[in-house]
N, C-alpha and C positions, 0 to 999 in steps of 0.2 A: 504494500500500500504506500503510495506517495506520502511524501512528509506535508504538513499544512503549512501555511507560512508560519513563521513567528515560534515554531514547535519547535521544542529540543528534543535532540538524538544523539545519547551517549554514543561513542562509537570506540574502539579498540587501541585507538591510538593514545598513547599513554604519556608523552610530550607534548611540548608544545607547537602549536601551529600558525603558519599565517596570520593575521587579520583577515588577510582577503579571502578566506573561505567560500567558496559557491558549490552549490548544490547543481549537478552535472545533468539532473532527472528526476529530484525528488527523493529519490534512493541512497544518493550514490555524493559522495563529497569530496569535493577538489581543492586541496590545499598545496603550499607553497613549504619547502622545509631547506633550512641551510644547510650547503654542501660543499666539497672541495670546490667544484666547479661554479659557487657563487649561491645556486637552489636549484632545487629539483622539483617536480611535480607530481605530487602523491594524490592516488586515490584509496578511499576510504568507507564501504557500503555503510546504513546507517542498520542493519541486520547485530555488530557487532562483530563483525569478519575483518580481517587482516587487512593492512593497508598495502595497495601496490603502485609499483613507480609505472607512471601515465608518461613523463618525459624527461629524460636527464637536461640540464645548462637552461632551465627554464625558468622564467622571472615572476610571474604570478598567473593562476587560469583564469582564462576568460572562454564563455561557449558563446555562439552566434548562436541564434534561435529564431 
């Protein structure tokens, strides 16, 4: 089930993250995390499941919709 606005969703990730957080689909969480390479782009379902890297040398997500 999609998330509603403004609703929290604990999620896995047990550091800290971004500011710029966006939600990829309602499900699904795009954050920014520092890296050798400057940041990388982590995603993070809000189910409570593992987070995985969307893009290495990447500076903050943004989706087109």
């Amino acid at each position: 089930m999609p998330r509603r606005p403004g609703s929290r969703a604990p999620t896995a990730v047990r550091r800290g993250i971004d500011d710029q957080a966006l939600w990829l689909d309602g499900r699904t969480l795009a954050y920014a995390m520092p890296s050798d390479s400057g940041s990388d782009l982590w995603s993070v379902p809000a189910d409570g499941s593992e987070s995985a890297l969307l893009v290495a040398a990447a500076l903050a997500p943004a989706v087109v919709r």
